[in-house]
C-alpha positions as CSV (number, residue, x, y, z in Angstrom):
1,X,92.6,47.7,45.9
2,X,93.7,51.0,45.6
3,X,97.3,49.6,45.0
4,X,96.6,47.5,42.6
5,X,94.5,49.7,40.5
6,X,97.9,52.2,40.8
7,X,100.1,49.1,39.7
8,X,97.6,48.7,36.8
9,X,97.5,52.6,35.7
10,X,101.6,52.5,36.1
11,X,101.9,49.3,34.0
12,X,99.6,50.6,31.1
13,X,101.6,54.0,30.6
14,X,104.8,51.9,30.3
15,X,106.6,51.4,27.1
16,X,107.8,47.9,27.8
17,X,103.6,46.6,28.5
18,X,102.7,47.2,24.8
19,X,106.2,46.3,23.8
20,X,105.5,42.7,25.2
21,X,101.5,42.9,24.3
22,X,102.9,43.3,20.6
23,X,105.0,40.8,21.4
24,X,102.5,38.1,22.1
25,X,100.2,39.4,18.8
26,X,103.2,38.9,16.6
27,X,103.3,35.5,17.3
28,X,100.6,34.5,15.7
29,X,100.5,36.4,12.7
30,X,97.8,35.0,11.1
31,X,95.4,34.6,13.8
32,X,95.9,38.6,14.5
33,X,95.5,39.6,10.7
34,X,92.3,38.1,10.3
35,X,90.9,39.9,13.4
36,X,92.3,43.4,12.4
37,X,90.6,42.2,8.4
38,X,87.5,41.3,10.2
39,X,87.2,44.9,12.4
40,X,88.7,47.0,9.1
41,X,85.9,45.6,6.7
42,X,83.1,45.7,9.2
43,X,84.0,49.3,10.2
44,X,84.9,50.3,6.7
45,X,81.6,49.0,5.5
46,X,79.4,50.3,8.1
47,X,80.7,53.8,7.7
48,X,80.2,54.1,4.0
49,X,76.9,52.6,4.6
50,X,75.9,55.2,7.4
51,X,77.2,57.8,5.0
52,X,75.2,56.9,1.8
53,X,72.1,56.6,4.4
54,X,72.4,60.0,6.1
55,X,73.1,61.1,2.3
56,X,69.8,60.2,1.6
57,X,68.1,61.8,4.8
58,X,70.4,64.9,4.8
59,X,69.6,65.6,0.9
60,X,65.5,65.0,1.8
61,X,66.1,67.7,4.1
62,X,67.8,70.1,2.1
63,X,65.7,69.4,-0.7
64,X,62.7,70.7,1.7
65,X,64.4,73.6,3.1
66,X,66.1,74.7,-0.3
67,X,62.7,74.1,-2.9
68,X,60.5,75.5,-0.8
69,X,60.3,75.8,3.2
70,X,63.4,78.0,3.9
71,X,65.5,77.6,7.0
72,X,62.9,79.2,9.7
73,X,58.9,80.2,8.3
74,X,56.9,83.6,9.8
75,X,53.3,82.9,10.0
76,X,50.9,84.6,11.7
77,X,49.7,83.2,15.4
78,X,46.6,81.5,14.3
79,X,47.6,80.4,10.4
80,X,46.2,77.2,9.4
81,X,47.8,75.0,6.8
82,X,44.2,74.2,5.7
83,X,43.1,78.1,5.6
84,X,46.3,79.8,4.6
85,X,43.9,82.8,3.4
86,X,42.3,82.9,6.9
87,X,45.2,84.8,8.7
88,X,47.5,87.2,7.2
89,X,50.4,89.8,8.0
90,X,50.6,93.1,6.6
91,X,53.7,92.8,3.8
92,X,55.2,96.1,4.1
93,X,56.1,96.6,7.7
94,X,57.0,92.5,8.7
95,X,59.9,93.1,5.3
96,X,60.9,96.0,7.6
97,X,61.2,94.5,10.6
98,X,64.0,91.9,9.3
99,X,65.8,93.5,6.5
100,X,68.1,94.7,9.1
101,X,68.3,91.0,11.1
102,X,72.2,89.9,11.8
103,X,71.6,86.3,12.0
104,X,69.4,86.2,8.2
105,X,70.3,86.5,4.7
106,X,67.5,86.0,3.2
107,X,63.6,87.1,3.8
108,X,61.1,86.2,1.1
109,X,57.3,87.2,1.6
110,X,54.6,84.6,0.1
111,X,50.5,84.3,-0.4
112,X,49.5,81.1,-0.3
113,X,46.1,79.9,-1.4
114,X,43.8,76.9,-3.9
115,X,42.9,77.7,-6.7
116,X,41.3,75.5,-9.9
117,X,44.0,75.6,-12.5
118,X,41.6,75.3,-16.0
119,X,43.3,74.6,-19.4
120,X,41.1,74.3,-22.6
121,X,41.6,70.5,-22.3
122,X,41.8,69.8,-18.8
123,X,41.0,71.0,-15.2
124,X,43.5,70.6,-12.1
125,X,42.9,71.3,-8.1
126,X,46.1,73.3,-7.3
127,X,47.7,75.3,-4.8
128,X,49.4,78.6,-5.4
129,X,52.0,80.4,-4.5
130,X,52.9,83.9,-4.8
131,X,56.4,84.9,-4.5
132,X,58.4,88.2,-4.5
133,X,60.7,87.7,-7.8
134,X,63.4,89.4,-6.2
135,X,63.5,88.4,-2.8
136,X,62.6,84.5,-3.1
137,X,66.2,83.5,-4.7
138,X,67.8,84.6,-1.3
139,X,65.5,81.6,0.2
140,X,64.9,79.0,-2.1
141,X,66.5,77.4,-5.2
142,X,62.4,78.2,-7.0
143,X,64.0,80.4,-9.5
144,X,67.1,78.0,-10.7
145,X,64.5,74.8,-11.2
146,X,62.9,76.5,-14.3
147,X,63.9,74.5,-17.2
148,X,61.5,75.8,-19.8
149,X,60.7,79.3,-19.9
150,X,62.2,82.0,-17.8
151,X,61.3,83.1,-13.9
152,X,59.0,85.6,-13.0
153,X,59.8,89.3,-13.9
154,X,57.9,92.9,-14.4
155,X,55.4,90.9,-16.8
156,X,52.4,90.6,-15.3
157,X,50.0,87.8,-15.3
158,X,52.7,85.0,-15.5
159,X,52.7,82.0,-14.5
160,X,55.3,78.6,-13.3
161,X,54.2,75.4,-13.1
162,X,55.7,72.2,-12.9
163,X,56.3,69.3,-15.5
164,X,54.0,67.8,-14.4
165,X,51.3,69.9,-13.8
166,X,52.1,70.5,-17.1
167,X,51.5,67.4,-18.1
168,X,48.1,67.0,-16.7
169,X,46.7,70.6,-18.4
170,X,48.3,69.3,-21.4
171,X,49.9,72.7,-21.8
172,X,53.4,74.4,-22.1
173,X,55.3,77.7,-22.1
174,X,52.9,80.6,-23.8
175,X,49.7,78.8,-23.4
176,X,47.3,80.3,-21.1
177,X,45.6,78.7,-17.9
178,X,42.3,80.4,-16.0
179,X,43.1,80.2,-12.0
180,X,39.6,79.9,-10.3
181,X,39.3,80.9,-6.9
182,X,37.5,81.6,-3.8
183,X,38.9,85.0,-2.5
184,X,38.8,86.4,1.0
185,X,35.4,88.0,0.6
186,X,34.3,84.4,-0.1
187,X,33.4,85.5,-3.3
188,X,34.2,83.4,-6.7
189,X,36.0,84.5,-8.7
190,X,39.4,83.8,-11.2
191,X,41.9,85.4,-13.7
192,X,43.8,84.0,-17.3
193,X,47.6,83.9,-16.5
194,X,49.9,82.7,-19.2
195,X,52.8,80.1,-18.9
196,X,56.0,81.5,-18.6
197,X,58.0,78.5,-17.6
198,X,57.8,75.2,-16.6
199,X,59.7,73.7,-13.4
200,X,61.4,70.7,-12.9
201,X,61.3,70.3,-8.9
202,X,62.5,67.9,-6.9
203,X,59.8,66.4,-5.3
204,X,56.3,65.6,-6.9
205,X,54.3,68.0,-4.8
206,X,56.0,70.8,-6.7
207,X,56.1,69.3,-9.8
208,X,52.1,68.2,-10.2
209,X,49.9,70.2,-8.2
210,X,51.9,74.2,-7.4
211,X,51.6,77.2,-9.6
212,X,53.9,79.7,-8.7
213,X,52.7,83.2,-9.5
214,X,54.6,86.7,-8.7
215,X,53.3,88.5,-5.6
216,X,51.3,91.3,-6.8
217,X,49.6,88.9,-9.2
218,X,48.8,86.3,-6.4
219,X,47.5,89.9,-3.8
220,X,45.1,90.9,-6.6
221,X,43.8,87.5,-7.7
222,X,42.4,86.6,-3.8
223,X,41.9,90.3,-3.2
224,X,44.2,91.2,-0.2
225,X,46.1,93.7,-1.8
226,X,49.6,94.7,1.0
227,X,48.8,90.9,2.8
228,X,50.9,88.1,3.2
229,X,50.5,84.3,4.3
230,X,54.0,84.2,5.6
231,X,57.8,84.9,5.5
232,X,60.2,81.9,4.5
233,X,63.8,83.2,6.3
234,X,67.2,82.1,5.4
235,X,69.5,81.9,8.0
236,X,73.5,82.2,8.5
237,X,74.1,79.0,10.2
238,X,71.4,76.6,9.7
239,X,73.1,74.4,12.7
240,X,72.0,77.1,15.2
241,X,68.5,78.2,14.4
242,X,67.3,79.4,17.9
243,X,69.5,82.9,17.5
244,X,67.6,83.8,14.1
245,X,64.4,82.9,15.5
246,X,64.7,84.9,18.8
247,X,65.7,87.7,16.5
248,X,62.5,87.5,14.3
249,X,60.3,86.9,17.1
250,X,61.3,89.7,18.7
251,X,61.5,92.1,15.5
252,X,58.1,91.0,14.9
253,X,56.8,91.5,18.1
254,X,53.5,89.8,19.4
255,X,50.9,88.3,17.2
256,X,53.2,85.9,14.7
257,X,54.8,82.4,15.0
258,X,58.5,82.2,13.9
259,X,59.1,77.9,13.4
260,X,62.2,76.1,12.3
261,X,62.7,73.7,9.3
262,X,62.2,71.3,11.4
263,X,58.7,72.3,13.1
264,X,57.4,72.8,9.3
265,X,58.4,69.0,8.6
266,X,58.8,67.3,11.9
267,X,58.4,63.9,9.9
268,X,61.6,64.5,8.3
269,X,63.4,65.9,11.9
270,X,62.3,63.0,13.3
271,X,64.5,60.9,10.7
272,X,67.3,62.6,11.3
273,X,67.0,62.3,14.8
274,X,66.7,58.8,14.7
275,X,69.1,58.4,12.2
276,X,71.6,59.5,14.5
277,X,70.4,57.5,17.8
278,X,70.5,54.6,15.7
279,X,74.1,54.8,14.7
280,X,75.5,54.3,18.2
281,X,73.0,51.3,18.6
282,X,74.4,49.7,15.0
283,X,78.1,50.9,15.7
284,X,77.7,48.8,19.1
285,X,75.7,45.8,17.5
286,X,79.0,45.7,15.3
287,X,82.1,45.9,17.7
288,X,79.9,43.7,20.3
289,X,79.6,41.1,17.7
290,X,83.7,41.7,17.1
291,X,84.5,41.7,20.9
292,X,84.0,37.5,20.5
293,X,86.2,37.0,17.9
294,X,88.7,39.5,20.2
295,X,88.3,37.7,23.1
296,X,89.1,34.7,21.6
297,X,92.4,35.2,20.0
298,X,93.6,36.8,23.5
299,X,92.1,33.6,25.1
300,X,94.0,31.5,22.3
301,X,97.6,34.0,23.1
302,X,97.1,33.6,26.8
303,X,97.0,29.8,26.9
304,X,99.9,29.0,24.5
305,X,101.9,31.4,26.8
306,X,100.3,29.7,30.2
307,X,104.3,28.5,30.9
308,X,105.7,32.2,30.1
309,X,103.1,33.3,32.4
310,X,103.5,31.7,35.1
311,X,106.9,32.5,34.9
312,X,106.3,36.4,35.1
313,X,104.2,35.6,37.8
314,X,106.9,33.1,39.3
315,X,109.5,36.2,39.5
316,X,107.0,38.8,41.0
317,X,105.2,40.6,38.3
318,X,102.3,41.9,39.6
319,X,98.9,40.7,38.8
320,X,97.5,43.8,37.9
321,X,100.4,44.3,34.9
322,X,99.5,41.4,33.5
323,X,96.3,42.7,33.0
324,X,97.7,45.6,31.5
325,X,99.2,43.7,29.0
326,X,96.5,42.0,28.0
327,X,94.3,44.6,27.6
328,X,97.4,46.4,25.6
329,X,97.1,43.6,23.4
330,X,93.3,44.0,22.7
331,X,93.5,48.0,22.9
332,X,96.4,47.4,19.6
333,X,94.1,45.2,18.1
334,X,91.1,47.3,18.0
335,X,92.1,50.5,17.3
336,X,94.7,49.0,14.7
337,X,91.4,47.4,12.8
338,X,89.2,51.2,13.4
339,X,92.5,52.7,12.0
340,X,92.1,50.6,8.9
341,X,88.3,50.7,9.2
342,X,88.4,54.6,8.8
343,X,91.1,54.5,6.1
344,X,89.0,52.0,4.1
345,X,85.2,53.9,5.2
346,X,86.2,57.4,4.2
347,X,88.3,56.3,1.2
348,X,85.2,54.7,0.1
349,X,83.5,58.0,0.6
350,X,86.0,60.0,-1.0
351,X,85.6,57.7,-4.0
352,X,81.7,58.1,-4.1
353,X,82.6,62.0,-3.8
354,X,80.7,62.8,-6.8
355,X,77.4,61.1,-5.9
356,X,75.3,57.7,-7.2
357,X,73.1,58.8,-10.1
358,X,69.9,57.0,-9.4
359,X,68.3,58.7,-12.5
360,X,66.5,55.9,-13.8
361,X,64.3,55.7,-10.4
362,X,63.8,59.4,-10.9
363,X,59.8,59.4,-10.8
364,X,59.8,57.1,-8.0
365,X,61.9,59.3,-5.6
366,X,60.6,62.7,-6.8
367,X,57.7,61.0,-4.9
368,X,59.3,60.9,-1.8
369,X,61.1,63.9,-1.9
370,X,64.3,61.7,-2.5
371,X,67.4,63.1,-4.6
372,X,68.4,61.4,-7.6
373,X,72.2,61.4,-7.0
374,X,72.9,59.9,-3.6
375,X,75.8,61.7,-2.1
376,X,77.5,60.4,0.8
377,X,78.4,62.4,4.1
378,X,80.2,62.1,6.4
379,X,79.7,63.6,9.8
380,X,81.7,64.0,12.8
381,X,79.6,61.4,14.8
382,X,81.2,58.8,11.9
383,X,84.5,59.3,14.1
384,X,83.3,59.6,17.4
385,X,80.9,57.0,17.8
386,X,83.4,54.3,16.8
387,X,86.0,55.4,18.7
388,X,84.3,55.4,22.1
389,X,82.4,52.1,21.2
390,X,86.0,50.6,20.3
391,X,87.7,51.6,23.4
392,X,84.7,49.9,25.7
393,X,84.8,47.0,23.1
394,X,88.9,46.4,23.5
395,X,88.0,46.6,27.7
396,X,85.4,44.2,27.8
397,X,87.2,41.4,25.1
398,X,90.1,41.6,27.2
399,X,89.0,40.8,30.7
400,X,88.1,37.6,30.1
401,X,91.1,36.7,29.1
402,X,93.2,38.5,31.8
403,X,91.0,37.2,34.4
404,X,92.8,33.8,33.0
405,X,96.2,34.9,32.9
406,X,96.7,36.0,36.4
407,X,94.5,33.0,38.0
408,X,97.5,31.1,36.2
409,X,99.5,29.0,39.4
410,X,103.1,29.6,38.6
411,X,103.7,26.1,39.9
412,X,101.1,24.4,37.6
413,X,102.5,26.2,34.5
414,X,106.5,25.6,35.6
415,X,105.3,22.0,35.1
416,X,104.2,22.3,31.8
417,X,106.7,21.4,28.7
């Protein structure tokens, strides 16, 4: 056994084995072009698909992190989504703290609460948000989504809100809105802000029920004057996250909760995430699917050659190199066809560089948080994946067949014409 497994590691680093498994594709042209068409398109196909669908995912995430959430969120232990008033963090000294942090670049306090947004023609359950004018660009994209107006600045008693919000108080930039609210003494109680400019955000949320005020207007108005709901953090390298939220936890010290992006919207983690287990499961449904049509134009090669076969064998070629010829000859075949399958995938991408406008569904995938120009990407898995499923799919095609070329009896096939 272990001889023959030598013989077949010898044969397969040999010039003259994928000289002769050439050999025996070239002699049926045809036959070989349609298998390496059939492997290029279905590969080609699949990875511009892939990359339009982790387009879509990828931009829902960074439409998430960059409108709103920030890479990493600092809230305080026991902050509720449903009571964002309940628990705060004193502004002043958590700014401090990670001004000086290596692994951030931007740190944006916030005050998050409900208010009842009142225009003289209509009434609207909101929630607000007040931001730090100066700090919250570092985070989020907030202040480059006005498209009315102007973003907030040293006028006080300003006010963003969305198209549609807009919409629904029947109101626009200069008109004024009355924010009723409950502050943290329980008592009721509300303020006139006016409109300085209206959003157009990416997702509906944003754009029909959020009015973004400054922070010292958004303190005063729920009375908690040097308090904040939380800290949105942008970090260096958004593909390692643990480093800037070990750093923040421990500048912080006890008493807060640093969480990633992908805590603050584990739906849309868990898409990614199964986004990319699925591709090995679909790359594999594919190349198993190919690994017949493989296995049959080897079968096909090996029978029309039973005579030259048994010949080989006849002389005293060794069993195990006529495997290795045989798999040579499905090895060329498939990583020929992914060859042509990457050249025709990422050319695809490289020709959809500039995105699908999907403009007229606009309203519908604001909904979902969906962009509106799908943009292809393409990530390293796109080149792994199919390269380790290809070379288990030209290992398995091929043994049927050479389990047929060396049970060939050199006498039966010297026989044949």
């Amino acid at each position: 056994m272990a001889r023959a497994l030598a013989q077949f590691a010898g044969s397969l680093v040999r010039a003259s084995t994928w000289r002769l498994a050439l050999r025996g594709l070239g002699r049926q042209p045809r036959r070989s072009a349609v298998v390496l068409a059939a492997v290029a398109i279905g590969l080609g196909s699949l990875l511009l698909a892939m990359a339009l669908q982790y387009g879509l995912v990828g931009q829902m995430a960074e439409t998430a992190i960059r409108s709103e959430i920030g890479d990493l969120q600092v809230h305080a232990s026991a902050w509720k989504d449903s009571a964002p008033l309940a628990e705060r963090m004193p502004e002043a000294p958590s700014l401090a703290a990670l001004d000086g942090a290596q692994t951030l670049i931007g740190v944006a306090p916030r005050l998050r609460g409900e208010a009842l947004a009142q225009s003289p023609r209509a009434s609207v359950g909101v929630r607000v948000i007040g931001v730090d004018p100066a700090r919250e660009p570092s985070v989020t994209t907030l202040a480059s989504l006005v498209q009315e107006g102007a973003w907030l600045g040293v006028q006080p008693r300003r006010a963003l809100v969305g198209g549609g919000l807009a919409r629904r108080l029947r109101t626009g930039v200069g008109d004024k809105i009355v924010l009723a609210v409950q502050d943290v003494r329980g008592d009721l109680t509300g303020e006139a802000f006016r409109i300085g400019g209206v959003l157009n955000p990416p997702t509906r949320e944003l754009d029909e029920s959020v009015v973004v005020l400054s922070l010292p207007d958004a303190q005063r108005l729920y009375g908690v004057a040097g308090e904040i709901s939380e800290l949105a953090l942008a970090a260096r390298d958004r593909a390692a996250l643990e480093a800037p939220r070990a750093e923040a936890a421990a500048a912080l010290g006890v008493g807060v909760r640093v969480e990633t992006w992908r805590e603050r919207e584990p739906l849309l983690s868990m898409m990614i995430e199964l986004f990319d287990q699925m591709g090995w499961v679909i790359y594999a449904a594919i190349f198993v699917a190919m690994a017949f049509g493989i296995a049959n134009v080897l079968l096909m090669s090996v029978l029309e050659r039973t005579r030259e076969i048994g010949i080989l064998l006849a002389i005293g070629m060794p069993p195990a190199r006529m495997v290795a010829i045989v798999i040579a000859e499905s090895a060329v075949l498939v990583m020929v066809g992914v060859a042509l399958g990457f050249a025709l995938g990422f050319g695809g991408i490289y020709a959809l560089r500039d995105g699908i406008d999907l403009g007229v569904f606009g309203d519908g995938l604001r909904a979902y948080g969906m962009p509106t120009k799908l943009m292809p990407i393409a990530r390293s898995g796109d080149v792994t994946a199919p390269l380790v499923v290809a070379g288990v799919t030209a290992l398995i095609a091929s043994l049927w067949p050479a389990l047929r070329a060396v049970r060939t009896r050199p006498a039966e096939a010297l026989r044949r014409a």
